[in-house]
BATORDO-661224 format. One record per residue (C-alpha): residue number from 0; residue in one letter; chain; x, y, z. Coordinates in steps of 0.05 Angstrom, whole numbers, padded with zeros to 5 digits. Layout:
BEGIN
 num residu chaine      X      Y      Z
 NUM      A      A      X      Y      Z
...
//
This chain:
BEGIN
 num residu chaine      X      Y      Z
   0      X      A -00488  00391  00602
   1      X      A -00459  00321  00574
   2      X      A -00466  00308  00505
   3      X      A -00514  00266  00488
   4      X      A -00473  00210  00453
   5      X      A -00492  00136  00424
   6      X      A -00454  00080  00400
   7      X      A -00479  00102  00335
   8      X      A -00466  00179  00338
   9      X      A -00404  00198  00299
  10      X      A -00335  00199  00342
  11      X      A -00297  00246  00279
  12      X      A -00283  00251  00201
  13      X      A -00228  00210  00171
  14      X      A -00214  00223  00107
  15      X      A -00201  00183  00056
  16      X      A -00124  00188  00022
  17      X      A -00148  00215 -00045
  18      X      A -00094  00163 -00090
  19      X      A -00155  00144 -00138
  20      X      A -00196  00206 -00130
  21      X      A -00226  00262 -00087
  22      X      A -00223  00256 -00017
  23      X      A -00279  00228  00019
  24      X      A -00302  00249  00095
  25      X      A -00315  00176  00120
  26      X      A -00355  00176  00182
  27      X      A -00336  00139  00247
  28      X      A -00377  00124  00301
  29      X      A -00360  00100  00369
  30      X      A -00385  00027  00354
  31      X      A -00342  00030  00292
  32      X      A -00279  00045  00336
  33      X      A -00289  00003  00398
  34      X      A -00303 -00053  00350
  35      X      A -00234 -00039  00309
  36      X      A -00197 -00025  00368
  37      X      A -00214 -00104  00401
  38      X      A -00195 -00136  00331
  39      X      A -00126 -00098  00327
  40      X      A -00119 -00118  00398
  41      X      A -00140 -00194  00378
  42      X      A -00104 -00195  00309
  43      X      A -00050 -00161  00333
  44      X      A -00043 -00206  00396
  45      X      A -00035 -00140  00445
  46      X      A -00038 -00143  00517
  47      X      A -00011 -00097  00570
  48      X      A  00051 -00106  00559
  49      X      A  00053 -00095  00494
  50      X      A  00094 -00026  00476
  51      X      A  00081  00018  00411
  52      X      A  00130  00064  00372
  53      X      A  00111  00101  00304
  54      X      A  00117  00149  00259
  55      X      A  00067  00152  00220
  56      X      A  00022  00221  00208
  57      X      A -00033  00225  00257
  58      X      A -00077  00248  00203
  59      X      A -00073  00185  00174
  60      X      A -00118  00123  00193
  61      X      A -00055  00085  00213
  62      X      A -00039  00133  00250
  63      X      A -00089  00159  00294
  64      X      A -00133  00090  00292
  65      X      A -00070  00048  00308
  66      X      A -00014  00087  00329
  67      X      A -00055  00129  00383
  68      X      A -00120  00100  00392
  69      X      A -00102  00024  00406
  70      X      A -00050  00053  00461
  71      X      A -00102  00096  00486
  72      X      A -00152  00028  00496
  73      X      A -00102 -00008  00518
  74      X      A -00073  00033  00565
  75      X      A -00003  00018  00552
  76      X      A  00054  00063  00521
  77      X      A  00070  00100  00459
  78      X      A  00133  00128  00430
  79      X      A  00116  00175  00376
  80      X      A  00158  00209  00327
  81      X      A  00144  00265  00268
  82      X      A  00145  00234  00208
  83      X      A  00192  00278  00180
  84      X      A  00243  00249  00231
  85      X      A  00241  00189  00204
  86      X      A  00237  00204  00127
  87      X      A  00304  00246  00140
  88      X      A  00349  00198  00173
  89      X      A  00301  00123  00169
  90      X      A  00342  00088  00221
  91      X      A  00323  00138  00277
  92      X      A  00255  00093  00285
  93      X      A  00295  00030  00284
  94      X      A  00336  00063  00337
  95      X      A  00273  00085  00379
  96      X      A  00244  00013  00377
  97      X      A  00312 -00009  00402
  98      X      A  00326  00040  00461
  99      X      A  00243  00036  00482
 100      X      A  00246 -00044  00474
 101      X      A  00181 -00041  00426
 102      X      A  00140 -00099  00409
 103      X      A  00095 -00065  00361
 104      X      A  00112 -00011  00305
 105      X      A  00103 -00009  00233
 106      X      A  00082  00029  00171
 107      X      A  00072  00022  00091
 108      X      A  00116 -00015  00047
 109      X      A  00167  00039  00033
 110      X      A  00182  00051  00096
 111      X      A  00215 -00018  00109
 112      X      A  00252 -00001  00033
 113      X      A  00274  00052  00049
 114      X      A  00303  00014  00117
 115      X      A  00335 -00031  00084
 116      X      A  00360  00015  00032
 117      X      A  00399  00077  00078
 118      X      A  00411  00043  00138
 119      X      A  00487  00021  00142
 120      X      A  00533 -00039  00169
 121      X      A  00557  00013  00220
 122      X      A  00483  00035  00248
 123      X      A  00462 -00040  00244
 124      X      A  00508 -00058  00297
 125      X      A  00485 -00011  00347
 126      X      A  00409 -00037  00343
 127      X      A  00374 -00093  00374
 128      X      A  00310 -00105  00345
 129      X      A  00299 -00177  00386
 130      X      A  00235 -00150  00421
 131      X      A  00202 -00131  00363
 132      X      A  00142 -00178  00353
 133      X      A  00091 -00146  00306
 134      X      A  00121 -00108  00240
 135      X      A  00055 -00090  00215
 136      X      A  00063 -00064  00138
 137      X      A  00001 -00048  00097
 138      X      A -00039  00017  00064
 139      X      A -00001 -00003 -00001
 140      X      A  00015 -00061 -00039
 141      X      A  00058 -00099 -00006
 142      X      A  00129 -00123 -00036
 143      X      A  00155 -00195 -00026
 144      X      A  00226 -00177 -00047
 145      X      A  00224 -00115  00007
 146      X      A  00195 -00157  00064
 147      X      A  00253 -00212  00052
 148      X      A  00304 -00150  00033
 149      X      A  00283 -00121  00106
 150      X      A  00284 -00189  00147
 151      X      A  00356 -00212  00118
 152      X      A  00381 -00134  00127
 153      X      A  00369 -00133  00195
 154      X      A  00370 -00213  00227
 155      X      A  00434 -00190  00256
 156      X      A  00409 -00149  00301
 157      X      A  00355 -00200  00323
 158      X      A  00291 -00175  00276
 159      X      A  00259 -00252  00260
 160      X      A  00227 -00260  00200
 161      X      A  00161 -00278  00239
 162      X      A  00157 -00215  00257
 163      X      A  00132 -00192  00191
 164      X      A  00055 -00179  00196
 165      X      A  00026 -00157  00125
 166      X      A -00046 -00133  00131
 167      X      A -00096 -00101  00096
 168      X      A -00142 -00041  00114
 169      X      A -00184  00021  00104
 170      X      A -00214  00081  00130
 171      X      A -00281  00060  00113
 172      X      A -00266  00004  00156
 173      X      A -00239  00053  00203
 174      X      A -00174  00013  00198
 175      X      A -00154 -00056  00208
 176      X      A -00184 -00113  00160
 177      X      A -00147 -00168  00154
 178      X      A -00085 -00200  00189
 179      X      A -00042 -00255  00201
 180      X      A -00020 -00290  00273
 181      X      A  00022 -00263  00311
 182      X      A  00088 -00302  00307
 183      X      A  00074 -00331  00242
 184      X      A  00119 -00318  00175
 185      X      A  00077 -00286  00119
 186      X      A  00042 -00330  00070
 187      X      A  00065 -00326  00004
 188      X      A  00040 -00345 -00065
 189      X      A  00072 -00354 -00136
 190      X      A  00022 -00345 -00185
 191      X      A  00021 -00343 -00274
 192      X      A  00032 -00268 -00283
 193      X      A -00013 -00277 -00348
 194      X      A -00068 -00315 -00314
 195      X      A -00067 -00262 -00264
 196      X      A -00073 -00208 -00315
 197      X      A -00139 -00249 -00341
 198      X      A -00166 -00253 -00267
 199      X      A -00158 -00328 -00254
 200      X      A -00101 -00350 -00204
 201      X      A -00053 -00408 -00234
 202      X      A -00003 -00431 -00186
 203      X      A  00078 -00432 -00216
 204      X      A  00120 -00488 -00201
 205      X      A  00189 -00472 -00164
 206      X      A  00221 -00483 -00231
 207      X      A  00177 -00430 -00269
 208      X      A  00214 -00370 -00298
 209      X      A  00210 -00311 -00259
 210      X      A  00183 -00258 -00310
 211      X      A  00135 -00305 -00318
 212      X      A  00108 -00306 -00247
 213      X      A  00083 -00262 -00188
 214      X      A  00094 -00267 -00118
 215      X      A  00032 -00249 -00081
 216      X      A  00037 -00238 -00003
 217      X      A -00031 -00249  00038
 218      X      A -00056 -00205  00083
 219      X      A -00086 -00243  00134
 220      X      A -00159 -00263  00151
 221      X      A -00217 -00231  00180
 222      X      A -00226 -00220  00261
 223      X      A -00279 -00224  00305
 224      X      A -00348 -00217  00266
 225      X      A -00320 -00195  00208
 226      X      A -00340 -00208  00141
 227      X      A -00303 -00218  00082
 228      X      A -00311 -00233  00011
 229      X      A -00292 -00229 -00059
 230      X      A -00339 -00217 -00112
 231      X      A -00342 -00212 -00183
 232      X      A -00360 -00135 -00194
 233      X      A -00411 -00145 -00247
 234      X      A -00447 -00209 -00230
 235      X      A -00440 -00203 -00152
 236      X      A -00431 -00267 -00155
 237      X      A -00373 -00300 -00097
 238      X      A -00316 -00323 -00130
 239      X      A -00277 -00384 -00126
 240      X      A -00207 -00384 -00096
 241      X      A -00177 -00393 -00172
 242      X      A -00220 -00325 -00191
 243      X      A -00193 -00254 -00177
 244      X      A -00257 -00207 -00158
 245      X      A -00263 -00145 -00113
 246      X      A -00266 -00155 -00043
 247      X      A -00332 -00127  00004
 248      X      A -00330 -00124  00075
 249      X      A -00384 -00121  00136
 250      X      A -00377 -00116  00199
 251      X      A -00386 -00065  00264
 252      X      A -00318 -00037  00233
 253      X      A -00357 -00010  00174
 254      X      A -00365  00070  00172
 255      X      A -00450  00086  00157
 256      X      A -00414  00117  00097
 257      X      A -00388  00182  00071
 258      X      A -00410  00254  00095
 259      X      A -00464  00282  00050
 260      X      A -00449  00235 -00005
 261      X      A -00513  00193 -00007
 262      X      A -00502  00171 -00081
 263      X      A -00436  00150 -00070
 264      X      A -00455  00110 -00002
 265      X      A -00514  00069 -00036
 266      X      A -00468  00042 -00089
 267      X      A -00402  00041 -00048
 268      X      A -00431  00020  00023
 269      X      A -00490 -00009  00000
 270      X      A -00467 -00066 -00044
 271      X      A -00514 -00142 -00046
 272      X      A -00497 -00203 -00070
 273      X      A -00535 -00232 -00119
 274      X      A -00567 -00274 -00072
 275      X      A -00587 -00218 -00036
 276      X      A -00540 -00215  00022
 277      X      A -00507 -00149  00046
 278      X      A -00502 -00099  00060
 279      X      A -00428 -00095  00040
 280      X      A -00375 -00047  00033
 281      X      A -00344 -00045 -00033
 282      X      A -00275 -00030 -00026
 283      X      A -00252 -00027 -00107
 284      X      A -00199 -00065 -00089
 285      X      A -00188 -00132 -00124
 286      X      A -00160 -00198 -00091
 287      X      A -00175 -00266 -00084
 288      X      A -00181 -00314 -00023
 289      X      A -00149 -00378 -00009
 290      X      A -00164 -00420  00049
 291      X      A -00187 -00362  00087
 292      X      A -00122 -00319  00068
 293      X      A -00136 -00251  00037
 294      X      A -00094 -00241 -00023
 295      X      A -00101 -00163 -00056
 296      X      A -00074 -00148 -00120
 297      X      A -00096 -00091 -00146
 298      X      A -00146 -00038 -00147
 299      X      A -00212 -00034 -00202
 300      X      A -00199  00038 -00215
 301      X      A -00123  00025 -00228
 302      X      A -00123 -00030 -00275
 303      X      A -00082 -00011 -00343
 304      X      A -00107 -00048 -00409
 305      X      A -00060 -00049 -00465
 306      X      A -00075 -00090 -00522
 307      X      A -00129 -00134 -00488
 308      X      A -00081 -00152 -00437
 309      X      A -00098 -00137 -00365
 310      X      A -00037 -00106 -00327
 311      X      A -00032 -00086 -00257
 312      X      A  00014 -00023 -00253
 313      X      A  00045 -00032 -00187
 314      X      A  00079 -00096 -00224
 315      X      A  00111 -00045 -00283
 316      X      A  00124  00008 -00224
 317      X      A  00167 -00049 -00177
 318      X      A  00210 -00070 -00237
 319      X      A  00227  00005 -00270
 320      X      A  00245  00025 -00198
 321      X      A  00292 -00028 -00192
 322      X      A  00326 -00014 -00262
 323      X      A  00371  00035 -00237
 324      X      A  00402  00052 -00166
 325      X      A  00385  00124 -00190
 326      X      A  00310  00115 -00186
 327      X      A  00274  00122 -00118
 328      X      A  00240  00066 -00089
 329      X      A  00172  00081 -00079
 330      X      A  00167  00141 -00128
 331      X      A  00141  00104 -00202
 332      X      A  00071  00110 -00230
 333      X      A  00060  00079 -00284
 334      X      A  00001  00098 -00324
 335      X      A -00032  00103 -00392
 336      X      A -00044  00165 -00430
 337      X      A -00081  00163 -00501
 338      X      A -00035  00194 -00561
 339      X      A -00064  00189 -00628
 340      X      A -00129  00147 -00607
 341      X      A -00086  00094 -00576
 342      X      A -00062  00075 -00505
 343      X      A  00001  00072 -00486
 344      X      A  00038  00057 -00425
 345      X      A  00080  00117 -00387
 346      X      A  00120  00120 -00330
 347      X      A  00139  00176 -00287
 348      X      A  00199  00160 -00242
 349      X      A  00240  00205 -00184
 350      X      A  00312  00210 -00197
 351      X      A  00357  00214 -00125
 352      X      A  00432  00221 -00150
 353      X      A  00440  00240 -00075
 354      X      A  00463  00306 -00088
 355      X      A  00389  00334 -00110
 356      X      A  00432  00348 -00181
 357      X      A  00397  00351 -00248
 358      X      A  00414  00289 -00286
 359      X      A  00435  00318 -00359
 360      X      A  00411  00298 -00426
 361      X      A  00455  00236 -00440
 362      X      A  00439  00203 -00373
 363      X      A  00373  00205 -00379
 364      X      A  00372  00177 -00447
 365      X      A  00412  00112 -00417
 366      X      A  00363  00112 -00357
 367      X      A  00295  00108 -00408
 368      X      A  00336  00048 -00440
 369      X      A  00355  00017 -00376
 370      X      A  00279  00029 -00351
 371      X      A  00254  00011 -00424
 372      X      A  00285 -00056 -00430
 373      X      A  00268 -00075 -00358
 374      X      A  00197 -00074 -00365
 375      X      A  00193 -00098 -00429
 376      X      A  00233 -00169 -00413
 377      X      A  00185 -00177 -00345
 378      X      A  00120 -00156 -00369
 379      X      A  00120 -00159 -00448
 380      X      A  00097 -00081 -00464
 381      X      A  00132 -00019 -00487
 382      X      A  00145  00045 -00452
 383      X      A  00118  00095 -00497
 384      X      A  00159  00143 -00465
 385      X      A  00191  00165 -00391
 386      X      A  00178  00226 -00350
 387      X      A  00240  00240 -00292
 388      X      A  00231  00281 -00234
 389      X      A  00278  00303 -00179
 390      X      A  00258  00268 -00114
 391      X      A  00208  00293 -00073
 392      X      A  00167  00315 -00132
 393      X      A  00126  00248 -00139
 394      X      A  00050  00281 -00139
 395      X      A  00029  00233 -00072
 396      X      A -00026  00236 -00019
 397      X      A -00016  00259  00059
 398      X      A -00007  00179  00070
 399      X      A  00053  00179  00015
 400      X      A  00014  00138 -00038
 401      X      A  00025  00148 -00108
 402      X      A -00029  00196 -00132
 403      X      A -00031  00156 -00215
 404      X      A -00074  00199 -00241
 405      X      A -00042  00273 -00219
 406      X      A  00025  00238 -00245
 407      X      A -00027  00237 -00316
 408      X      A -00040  00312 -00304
 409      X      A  00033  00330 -00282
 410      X      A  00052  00290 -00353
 411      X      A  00004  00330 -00399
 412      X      A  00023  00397 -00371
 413      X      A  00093  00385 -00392
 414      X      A  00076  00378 -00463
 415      X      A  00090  00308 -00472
 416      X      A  00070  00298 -00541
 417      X      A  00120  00256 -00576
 418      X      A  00159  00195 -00553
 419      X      A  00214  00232 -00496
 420      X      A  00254  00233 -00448
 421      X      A  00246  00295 -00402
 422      X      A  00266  00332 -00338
 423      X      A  00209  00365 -00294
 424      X      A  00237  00442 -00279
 425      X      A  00196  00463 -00212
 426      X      A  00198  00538 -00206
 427      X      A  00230  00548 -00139
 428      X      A  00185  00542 -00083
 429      X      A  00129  00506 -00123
 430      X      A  00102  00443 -00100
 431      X      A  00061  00387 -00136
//
């Protein structure tokens, strides 16, 4: 007998990635996929000729919602690699878009880093990436300097810098929320990094320091039937597009919420406007929009307050990664842990000397100056104090974010009392 199926019955779990908290079994229906699937199709400006190649895990929404499912409704063809293929050698995906002739592929932010970072003159030369036509990068906060980085890295092998396609999305959502046009260069915004750090969005003039300003990339604009807005968390009130506020979504896209969490659903799926309008999904995540242009920069949960001052950590995290060719890209959290009744600001940063060596006492002392006096010339705090761990040891979710506040648990177990420097010892065979 045939299962008796609606648009509304549930198509599978998707869980959520777990970087702010426990897990969540979000619940998608059929109507939440065939609706997703037609505004990735749309946003993404697919047709059947359009060819996929990824490598992202296929238990990650990405992955399974865009990498296979969008194929599958398309009916056209996918290349798909383990994602440990990539991760080992990064230019083997830039080679399989190149010998398949791909026009869509993509990933999170590190990825592309890590592109541009490992792949060499030599393997550059082999690759022609002139077919590519939708980079899509999203599922973390996206990096100005890495989408430039990547687009000037590989022009000479015919990657155009219109192909860059930031977006934003969720699982709730069951994926895609926002996006750009196909063809179009990214928008970009430099904004008062203090203003910011209030909430309120002050543009910088071209001759502006740079500590002193942020770069924001936007992620695109709603599709199809979509709604999007921002709202102030505590009011509900919209915001203007000068106001920072955290963005709620509705739309067929929406999950009907979280299995067996009925709490949770009414406050996170159930959110109204002041005037009444909803219901919304409330996504914690804080942005602004401009001219129709999502802008996210930040999440609520994530915010770190020193001293009155609002600071968003994946600022502090971009410039003590970049303080030393030592540290990994896309392995910082920066966090804050009370000592004495106070907060104070800590980072936890991988180490890759390339040889998986321990980095001795005297290194690590000049690389907790180095990191020290980077973040305090851009952003104005101190670093109470610096964790190092060998690479591959960054506590992260299945999707590769950042988990912040295991890196707080993974601090406090190592007895991090006093202001430090100090090298994580895994027993062998452990993992974090």
């Amino acid at each position: 007998m045939a299962p008796k199926t609606t648009p509304a019955s549930v198509a599978f779990l998707q869980y959520t990635s777990g970087s702010t908290g426990t897990p969540k079994g979000v619940q998608v229906s059929h109507a939440n996929i065939i609706a997703n699937q037609d505004m990735i199709r749309q946003g993404f400006g697919h047709s059947d000729e359009t060819i996929f190649v990824g490598w992202l895990p296929l238990h990650h929404d990405m992955g399974l919602v865009g990498n296979v499912l969008q194929p599958l409704y398309l009916g056209i063809p996918c290349i798909l690699m383990a994602p440990e293929t990539f991760i080992q050698k990064p230019v083997r995906w830039l080679r399989a878009i190149s010998r398949y002739r791909a026009t869509t592929s993509g990933g999170p932010n590190f990825g592309y880093e890590l592109c541009a970072r490992r792949v060499s003159d030599q393997e550059i030369e082999s690759l022609d990436l002139s077919t590519w036509q939708v980079a899509f990068n999203g599922a973390e906060p996206i990096s100005a300097d890495t989408l430039e980085r990547f687009s000037r890295r590989f022009a000479a092998c015919g990657f155009r810098p219109t192909t860059m396609y930031p977006c934003y999305g969720m699982a709730e959502a069951t994926l895609f929320v926002t996006g750009g046009s196909p063809e179009a260069e990214p928008v970009t915004l430099d904004v008062d990094a203090t203003a910011l750090g209030a909430h309120w969005i002050e543009l910088c003039s071209d001759d502006a320091p740079k500590l002193s300003r942020r770069r924001l990339i936007g992620c695109g604009r709603s599709w199809l039937d979509e709604r999007v807005v921002v709202a102030d968390p505590e009011t509900r009130v919209p915001c203007g597009s000068d106001r920072v506020g955290e963005i709620w979504i509705a739309g067929r896209n929406v999950s009907p919420g979280y299995l067996k969490r009925p709490e949770l659903n009414l406050d996170t799926f159930g959110g109204y406007l002041a005037n009444g309008d909803g219901p919304f999904l409330r996504t914690g995540d804080l942005g602004f929009l401009r001219d129709g242009e999502l802008f996210v920069t930040g999440r609520l949960k994530d915010l770190i307050i020193l001293q009155g001052r609002n600071l968003y950590p994946q600022d502090i995290e971009s410039t003590a990664s970049a303080a030393s060719p030592l540290f990994r890209a896309g392995g910082t959290a920066a966090l804050t842990v009370e000592v004495d009744g106070t907060e104070q600001l800590i980072v936890v940063q991988e180490i890759d000397d390339g040889q998986g060596k321990v980095v001795d006492a005297a290194a690590q002392a000049e690389l907790t100056r180095a990191l020290r006096r980077a973040v305090a010339d851009a952003h104005g705090v101190n670093v109470y104090t610096c964790l190092f761990v060998p690479g591959g040891f960054m506590p992260k979710t299945s999707s590769g974010k950042v988990r912040r506040r295991a890196c707080v648990v993974l601090f406090e177990s190592n007895g991090v009392t006093r202001p430090r420097s100090a090298w994580l010892e895994a027993p062998p065979g452990s993992t974090l």
